[in-house]
Backbone atoms as SQL, in Angstrom:
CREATE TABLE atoms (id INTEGER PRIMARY KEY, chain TEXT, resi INTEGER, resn TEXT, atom TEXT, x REAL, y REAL, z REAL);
INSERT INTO atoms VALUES
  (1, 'A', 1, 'UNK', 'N', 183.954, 25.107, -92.638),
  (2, 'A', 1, 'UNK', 'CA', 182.700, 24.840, -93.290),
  (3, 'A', 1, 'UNK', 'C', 181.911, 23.764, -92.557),
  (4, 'A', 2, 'UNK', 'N', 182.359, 22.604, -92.411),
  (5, 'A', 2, 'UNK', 'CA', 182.038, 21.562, -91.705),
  (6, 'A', 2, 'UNK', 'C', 181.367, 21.677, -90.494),
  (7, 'A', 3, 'UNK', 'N', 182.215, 23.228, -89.512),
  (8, 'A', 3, 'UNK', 'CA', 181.650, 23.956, -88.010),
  (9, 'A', 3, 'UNK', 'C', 180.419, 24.337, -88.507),
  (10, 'A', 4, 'UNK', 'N', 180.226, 25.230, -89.263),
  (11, 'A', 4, 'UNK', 'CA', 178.900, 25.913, -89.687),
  (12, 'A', 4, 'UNK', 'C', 177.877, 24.932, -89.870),
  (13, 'A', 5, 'UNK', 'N', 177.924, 23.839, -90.581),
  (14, 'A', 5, 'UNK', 'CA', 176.868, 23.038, -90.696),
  (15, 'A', 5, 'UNK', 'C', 176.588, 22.261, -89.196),
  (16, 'A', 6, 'UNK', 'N', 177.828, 22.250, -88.866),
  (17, 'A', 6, 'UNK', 'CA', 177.270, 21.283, -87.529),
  (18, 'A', 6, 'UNK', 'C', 176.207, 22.568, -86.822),
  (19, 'A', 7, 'UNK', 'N', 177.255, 23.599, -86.266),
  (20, 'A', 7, 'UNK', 'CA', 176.250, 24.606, -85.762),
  (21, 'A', 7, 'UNK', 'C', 174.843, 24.629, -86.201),
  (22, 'A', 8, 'UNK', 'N', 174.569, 24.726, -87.258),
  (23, 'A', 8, 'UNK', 'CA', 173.549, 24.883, -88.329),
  (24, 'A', 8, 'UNK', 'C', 172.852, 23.632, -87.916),
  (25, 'A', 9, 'UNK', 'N', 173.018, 22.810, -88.099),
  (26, 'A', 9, 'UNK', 'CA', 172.348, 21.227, -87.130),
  (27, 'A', 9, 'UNK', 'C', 172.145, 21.653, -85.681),
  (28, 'A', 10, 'UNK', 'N', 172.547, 21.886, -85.057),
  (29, 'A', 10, 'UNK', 'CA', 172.846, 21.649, -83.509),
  (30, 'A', 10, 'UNK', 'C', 171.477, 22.584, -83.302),
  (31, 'A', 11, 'UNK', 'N', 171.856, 23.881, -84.044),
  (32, 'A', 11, 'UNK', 'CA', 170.580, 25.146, -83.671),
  (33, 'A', 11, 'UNK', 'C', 169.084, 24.627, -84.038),
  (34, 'A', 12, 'UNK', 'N', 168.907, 23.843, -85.367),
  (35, 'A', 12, 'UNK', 'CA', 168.027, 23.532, -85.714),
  (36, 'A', 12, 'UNK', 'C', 167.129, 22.487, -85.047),
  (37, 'A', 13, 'UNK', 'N', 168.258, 21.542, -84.392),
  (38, 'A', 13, 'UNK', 'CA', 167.850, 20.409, -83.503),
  (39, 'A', 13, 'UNK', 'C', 167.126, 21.232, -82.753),
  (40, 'A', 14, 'UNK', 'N', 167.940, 22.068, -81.620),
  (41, 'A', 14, 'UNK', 'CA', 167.483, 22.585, -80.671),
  (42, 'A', 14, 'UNK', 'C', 165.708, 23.360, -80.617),
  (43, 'A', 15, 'UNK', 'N', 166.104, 24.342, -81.946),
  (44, 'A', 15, 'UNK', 'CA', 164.704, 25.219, -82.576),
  (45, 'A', 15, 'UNK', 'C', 163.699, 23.853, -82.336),
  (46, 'A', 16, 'UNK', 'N', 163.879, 22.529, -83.487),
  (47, 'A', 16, 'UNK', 'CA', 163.037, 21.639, -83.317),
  (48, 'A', 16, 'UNK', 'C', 162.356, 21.019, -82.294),
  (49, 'A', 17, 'UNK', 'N', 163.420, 20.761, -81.088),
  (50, 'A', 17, 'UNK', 'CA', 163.313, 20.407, -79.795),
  (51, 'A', 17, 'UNK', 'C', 162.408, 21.160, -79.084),
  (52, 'A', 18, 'UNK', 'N', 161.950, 22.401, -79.024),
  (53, 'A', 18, 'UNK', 'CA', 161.433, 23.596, -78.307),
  (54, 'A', 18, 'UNK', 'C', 160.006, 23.540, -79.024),
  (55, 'A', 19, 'UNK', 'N', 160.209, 23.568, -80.245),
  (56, 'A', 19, 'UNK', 'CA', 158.959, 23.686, -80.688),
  (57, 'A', 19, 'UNK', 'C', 158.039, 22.353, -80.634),
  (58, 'A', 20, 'UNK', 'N', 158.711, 20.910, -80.222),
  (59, 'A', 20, 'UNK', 'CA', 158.275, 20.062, -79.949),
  (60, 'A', 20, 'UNK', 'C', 157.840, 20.198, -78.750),
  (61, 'A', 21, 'UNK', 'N', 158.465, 20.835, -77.842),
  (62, 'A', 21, 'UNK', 'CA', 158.657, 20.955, -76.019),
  (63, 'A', 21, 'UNK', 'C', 156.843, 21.795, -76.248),
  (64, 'A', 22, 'UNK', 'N', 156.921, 22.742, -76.709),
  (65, 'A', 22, 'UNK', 'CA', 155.767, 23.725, -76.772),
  (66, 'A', 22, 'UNK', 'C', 154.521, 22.849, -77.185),
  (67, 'A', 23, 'UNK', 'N', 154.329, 22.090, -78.193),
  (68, 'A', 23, 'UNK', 'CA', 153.337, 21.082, -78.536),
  (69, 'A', 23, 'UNK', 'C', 152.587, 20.407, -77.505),
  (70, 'A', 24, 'UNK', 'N', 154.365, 19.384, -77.445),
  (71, 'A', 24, 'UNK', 'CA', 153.483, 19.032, -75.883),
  (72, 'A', 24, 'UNK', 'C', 153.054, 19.052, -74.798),
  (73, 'A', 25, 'UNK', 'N', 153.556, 20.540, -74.463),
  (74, 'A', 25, 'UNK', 'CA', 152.770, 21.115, -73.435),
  (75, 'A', 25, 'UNK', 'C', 151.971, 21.863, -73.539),
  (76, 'A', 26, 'UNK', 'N', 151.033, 22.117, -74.875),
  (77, 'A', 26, 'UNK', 'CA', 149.934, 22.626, -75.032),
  (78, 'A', 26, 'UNK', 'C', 148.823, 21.418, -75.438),
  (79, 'A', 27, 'UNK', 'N', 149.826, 20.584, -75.804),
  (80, 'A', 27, 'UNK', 'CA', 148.374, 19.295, -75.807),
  (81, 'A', 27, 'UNK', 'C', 148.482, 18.771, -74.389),
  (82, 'A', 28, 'UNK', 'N', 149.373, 18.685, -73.687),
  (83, 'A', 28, 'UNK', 'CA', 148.698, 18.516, -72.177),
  (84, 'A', 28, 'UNK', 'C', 148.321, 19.434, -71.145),
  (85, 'A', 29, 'UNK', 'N', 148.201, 20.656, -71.745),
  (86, 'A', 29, 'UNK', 'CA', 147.276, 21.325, -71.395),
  (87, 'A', 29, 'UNK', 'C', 145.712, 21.451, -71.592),
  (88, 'A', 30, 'UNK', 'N', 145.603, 21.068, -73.072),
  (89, 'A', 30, 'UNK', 'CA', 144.425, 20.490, -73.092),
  (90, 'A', 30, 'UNK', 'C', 143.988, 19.173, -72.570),
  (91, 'A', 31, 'UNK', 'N', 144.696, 18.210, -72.452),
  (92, 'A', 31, 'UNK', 'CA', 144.171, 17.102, -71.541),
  (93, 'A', 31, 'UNK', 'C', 143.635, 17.065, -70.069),
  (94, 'A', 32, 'UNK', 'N', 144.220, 18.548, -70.149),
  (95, 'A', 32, 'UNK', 'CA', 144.251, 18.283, -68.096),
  (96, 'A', 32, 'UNK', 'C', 142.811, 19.086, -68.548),
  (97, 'A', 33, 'UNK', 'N', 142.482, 20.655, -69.157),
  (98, 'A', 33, 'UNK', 'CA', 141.404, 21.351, -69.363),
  (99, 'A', 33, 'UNK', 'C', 140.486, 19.705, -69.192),
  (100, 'A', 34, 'UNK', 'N', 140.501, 19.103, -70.418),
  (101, 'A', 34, 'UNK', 'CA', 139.109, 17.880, -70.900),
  (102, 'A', 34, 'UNK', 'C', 138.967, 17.287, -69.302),
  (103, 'A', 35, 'UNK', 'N', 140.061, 16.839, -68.537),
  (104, 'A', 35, 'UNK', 'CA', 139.899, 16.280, -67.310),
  (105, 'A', 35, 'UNK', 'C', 139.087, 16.467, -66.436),
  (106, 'A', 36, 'UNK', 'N', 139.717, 18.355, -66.007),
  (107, 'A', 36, 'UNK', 'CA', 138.472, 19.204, -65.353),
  (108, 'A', 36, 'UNK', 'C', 137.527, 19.067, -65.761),
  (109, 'A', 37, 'UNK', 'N', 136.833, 19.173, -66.684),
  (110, 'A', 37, 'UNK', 'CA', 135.946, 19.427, -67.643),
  (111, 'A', 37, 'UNK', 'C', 134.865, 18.094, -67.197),
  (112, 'A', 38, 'UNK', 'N', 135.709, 16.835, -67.674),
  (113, 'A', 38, 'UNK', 'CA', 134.850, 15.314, -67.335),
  (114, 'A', 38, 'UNK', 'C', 134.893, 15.636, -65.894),
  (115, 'A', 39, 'UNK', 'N', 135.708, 15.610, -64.930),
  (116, 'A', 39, 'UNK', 'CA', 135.450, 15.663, -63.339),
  (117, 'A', 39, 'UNK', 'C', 133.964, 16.434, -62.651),
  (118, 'A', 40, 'UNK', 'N', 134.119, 17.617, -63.505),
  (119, 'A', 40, 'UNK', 'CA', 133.043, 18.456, -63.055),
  (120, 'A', 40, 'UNK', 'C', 131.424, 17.732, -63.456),
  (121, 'A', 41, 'UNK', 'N', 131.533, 17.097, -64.228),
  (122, 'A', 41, 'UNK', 'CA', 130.367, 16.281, -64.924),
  (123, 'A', 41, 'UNK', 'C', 130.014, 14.976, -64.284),
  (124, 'A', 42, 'UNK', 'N', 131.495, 13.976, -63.353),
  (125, 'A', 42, 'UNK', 'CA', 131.069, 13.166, -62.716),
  (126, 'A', 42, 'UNK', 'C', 130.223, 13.669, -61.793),
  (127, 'A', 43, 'UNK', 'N', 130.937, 15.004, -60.796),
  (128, 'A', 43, 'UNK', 'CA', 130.766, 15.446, -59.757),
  (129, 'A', 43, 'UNK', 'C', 128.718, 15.954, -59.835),
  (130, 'A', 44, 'UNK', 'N', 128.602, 16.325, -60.941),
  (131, 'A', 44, 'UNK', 'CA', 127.401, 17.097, -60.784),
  (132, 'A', 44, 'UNK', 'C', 126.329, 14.970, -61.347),
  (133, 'A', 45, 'UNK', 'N', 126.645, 14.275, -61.914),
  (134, 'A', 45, 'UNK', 'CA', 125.920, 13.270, -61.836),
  (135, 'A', 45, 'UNK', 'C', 126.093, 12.696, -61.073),
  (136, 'A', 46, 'UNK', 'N', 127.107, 12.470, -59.768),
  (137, 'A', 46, 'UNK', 'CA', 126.841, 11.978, -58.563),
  (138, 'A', 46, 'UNK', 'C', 125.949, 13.000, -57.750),
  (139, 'A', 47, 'UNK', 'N', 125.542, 14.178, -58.189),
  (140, 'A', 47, 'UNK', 'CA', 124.390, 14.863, -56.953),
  (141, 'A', 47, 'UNK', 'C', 123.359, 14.170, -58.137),
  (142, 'A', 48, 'UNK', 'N', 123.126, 14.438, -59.010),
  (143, 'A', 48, 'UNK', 'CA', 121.843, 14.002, -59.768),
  (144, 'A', 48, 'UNK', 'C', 121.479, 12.273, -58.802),
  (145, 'A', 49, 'UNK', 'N', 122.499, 11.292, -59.111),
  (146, 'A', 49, 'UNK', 'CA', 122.065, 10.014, -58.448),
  (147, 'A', 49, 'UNK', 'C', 122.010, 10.216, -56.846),
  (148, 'A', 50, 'UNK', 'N', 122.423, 11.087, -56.135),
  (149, 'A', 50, 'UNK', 'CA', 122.217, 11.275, -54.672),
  (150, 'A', 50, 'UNK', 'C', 120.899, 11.801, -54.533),
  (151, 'A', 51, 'UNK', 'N', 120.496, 12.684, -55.551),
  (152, 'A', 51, 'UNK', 'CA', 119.130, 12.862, -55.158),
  (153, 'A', 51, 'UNK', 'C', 118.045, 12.416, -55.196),
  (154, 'A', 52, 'UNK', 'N', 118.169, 11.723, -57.013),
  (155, 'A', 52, 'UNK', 'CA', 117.432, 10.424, -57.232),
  (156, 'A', 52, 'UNK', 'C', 117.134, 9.323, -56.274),
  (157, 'A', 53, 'UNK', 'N', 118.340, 8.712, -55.236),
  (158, 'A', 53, 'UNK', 'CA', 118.024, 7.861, -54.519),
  (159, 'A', 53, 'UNK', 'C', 117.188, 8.137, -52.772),
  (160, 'A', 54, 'UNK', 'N', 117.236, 9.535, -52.677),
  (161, 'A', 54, 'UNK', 'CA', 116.737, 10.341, -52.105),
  (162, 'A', 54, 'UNK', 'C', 115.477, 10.436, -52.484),
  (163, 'A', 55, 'UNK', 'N', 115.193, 10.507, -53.624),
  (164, 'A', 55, 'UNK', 'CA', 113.543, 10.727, -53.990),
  (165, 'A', 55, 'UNK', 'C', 112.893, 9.592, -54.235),
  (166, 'A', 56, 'UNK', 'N', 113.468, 8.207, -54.573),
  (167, 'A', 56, 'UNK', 'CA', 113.275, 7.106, -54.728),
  (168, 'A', 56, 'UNK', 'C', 112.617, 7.013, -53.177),
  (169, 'A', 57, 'UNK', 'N', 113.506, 6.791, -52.048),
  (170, 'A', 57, 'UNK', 'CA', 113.266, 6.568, -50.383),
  (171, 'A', 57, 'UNK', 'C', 112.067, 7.172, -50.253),
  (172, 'A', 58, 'UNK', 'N', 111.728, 8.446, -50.581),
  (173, 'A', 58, 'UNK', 'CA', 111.366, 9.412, -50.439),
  (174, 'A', 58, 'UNK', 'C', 109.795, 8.946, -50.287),
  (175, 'A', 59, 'UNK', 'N', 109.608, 8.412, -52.318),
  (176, 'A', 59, 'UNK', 'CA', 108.221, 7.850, -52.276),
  (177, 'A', 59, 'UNK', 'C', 107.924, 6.142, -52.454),
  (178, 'A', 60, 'UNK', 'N', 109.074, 5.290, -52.283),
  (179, 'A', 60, 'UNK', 'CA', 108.946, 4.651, -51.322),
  (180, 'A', 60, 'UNK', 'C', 108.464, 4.147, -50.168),
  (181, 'A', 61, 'UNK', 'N', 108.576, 5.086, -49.180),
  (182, 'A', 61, 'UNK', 'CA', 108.300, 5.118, -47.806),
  (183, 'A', 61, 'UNK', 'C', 106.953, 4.948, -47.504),
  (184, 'A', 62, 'UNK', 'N', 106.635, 4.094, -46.273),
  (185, 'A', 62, 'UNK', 'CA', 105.236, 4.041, -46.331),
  (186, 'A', 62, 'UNK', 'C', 104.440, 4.631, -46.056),
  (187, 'A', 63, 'UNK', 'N', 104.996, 5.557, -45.002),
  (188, 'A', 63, 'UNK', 'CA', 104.204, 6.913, -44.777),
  (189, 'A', 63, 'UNK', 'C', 103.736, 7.848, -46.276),
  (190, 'A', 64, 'UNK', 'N', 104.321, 7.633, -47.564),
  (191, 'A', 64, 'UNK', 'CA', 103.922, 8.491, -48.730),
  (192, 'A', 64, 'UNK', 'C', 103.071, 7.509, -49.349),
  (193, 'A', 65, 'UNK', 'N', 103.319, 6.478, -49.397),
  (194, 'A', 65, 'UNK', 'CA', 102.591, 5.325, -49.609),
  (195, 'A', 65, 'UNK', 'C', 101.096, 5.465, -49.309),
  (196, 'A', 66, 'UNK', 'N', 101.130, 5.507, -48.341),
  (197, 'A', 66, 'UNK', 'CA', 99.731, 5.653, -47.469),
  (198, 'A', 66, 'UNK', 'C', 98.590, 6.789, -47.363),
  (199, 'A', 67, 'UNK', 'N', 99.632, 7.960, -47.689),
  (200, 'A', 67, 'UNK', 'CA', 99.158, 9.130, -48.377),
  (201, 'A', 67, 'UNK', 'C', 98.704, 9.319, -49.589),
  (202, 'A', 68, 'UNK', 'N', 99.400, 8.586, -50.268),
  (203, 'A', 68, 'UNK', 'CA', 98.920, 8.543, -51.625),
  (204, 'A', 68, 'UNK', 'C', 97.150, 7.673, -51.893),
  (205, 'A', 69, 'UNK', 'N', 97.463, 6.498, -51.224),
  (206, 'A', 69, 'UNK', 'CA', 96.826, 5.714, -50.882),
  (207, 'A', 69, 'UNK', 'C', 95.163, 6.287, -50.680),
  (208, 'A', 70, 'UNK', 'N', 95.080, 7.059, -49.375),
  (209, 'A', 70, 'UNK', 'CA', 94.293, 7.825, -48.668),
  (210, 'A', 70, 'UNK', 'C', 93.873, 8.909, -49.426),
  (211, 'A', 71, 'UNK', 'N', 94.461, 9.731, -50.062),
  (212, 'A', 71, 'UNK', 'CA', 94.020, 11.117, -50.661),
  (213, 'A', 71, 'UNK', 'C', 93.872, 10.922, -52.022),
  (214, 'A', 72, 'UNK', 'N', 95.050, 9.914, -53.049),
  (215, 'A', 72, 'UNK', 'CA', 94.523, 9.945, -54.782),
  (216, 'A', 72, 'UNK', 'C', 93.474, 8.964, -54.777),
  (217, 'A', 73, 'UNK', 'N', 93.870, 8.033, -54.015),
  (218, 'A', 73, 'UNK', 'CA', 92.870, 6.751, -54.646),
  (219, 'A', 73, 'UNK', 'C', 91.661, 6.987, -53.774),
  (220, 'A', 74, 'UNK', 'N', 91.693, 7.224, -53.102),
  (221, 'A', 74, 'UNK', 'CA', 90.530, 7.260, -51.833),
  (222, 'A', 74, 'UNK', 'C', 90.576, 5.657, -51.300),
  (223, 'A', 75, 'UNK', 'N', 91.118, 5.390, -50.821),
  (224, 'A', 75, 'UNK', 'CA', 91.499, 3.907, -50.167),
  (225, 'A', 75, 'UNK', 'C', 91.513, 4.303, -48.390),
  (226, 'A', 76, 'UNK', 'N', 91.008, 3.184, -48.131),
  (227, 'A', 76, 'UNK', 'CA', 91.129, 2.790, -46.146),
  (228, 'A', 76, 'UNK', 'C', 91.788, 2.057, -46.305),
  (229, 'A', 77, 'UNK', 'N', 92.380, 2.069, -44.669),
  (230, 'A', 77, 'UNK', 'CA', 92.977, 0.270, -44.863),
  (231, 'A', 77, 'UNK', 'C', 91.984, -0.621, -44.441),
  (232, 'A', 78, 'UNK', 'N', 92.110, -1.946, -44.711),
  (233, 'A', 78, 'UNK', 'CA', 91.280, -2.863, -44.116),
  (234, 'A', 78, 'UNK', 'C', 90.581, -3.193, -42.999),
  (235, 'A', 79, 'UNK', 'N', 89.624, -3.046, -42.414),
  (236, 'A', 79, 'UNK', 'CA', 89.140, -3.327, -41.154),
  (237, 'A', 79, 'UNK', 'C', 88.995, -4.672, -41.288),
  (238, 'A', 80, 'UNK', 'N', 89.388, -5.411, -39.642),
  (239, 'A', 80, 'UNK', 'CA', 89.213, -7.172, -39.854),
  (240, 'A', 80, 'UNK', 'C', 88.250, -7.699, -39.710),
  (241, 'A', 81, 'UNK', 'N', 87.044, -6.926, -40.120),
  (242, 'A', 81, 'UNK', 'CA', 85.610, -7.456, -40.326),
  (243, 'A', 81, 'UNK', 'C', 85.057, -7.210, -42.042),
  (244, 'A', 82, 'UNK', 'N', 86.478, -7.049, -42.423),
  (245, 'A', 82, 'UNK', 'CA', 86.371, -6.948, -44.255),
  (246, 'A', 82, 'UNK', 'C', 87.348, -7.985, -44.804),
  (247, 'A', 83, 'UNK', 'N', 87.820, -8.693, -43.854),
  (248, 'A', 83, 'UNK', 'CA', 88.697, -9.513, -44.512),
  (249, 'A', 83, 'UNK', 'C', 88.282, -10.807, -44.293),
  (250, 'A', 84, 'UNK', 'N', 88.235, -11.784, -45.850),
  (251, 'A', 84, 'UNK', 'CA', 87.891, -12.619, -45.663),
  (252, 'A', 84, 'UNK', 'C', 88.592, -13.545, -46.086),
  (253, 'A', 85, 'UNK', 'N', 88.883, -14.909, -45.156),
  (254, 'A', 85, 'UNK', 'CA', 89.405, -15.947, -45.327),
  (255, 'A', 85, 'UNK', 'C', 89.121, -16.857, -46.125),
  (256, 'A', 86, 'UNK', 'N', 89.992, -17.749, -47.456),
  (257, 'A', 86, 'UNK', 'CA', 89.790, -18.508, -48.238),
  (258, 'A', 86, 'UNK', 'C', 90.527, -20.000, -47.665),
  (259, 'A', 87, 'UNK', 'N', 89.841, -20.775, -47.772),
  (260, 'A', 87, 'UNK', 'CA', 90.753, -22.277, -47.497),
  (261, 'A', 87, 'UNK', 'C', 91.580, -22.444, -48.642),
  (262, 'A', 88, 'UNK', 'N', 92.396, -22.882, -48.947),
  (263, 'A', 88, 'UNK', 'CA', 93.082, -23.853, -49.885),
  (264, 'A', 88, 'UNK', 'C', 91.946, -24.939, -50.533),
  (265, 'A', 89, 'UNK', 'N', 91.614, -25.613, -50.001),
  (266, 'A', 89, 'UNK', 'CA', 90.759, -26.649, -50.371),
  (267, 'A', 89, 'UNK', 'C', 89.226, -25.945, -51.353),
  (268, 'A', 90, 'UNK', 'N', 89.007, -25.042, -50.566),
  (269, 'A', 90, 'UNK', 'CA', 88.017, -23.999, -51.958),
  (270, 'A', 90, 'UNK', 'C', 88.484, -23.279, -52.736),
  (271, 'A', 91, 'UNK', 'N', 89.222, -22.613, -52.355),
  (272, 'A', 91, 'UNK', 'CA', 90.512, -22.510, -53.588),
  (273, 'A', 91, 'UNK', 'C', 90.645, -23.616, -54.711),
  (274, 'A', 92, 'UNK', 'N', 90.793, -24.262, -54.702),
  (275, 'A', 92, 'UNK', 'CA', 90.954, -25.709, -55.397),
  (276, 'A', 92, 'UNK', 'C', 90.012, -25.779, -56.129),
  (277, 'A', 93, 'UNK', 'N', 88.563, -25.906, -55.646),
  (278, 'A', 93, 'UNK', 'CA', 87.378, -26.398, -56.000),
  (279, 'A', 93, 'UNK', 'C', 87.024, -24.797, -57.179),
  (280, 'A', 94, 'UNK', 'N', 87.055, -23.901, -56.919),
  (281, 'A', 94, 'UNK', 'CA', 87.000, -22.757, -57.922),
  (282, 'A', 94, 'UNK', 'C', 88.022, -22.388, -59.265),
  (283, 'A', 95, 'UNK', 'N', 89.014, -22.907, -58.554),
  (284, 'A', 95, 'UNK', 'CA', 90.233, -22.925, -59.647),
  (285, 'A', 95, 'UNK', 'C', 89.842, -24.179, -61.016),
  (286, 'A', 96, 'UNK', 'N', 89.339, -25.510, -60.541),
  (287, 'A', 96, 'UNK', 'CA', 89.341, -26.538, -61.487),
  (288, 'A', 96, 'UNK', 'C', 88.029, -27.560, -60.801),
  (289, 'A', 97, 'UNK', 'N', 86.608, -26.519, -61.045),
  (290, 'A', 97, 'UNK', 'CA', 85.627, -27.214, -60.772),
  (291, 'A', 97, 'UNK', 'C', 85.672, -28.682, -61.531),
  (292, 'A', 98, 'UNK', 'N', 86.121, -29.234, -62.540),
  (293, 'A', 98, 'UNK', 'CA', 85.453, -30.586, -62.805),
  (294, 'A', 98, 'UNK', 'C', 86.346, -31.168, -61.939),
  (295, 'A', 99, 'UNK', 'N', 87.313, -31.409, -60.997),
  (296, 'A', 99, 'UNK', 'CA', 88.180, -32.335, -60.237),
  (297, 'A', 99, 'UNK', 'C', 87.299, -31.892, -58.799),
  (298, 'A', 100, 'UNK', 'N', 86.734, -30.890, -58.683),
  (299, 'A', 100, 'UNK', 'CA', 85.913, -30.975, -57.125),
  (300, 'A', 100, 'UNK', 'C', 84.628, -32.284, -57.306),
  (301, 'A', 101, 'UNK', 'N', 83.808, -32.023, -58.782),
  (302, 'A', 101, 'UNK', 'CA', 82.970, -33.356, -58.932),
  (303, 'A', 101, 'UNK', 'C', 83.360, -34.642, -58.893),
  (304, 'A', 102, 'UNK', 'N', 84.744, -34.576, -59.297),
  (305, 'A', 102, 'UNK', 'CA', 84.973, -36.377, -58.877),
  (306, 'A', 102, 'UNK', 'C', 84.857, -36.737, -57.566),
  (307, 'A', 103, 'UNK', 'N', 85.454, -35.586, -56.708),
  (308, 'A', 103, 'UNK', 'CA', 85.578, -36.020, -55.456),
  (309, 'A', 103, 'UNK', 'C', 84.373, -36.107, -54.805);
């Protein structure tokens, strides 16, 4: 009688054991799935930021700069008979006319 129950234990352990074995290798099967899953998502937001910084350079650059410049705004660049020089010292005098009258 005593054999039978042990048997009866031993099988049940075992049954238990297997069906534990099966668990956890279907929940780490799903872990590894979620893994792939996140990997593929880094992988595709590292092209999103590769391109971004690509398009950043892109219009950046002064050559687009200058284009933009030239064709939306309608802008030249400066000719040096349009540029005009300010002293510091008139600077001064426009910034805080009553201290130019003391002087």
């Amino acid at each position: 009688m005593k054999g039978i129950v042990a048997v009866i234990v031993l099988v049940s352990f075992f049954v238990y054991s297997a069906m534990d074995l099966i668990t956890v290798r279907y929940q780490q099967r799903l872990l590894y799935n979620e893994l792939v899953r996140t990997q593929n998502i880094e992988q595709k937001l590292n092209q999103a930021w590769s391109y971004l910084q690509l398009e950043r350079a892109n219009l950046t650059s002064t050559i687009h700069i200058n284009q933009v410049m030239s064709q939306k705004l309608r802008m030249t660049p400066a000719d040096i008979s349009h540029i005009i020089y300010i002293k510091d010292s008139e600077l001064r005098k426009v910034a805080n006319p009553e201290a130019a009258k003391e002087q």
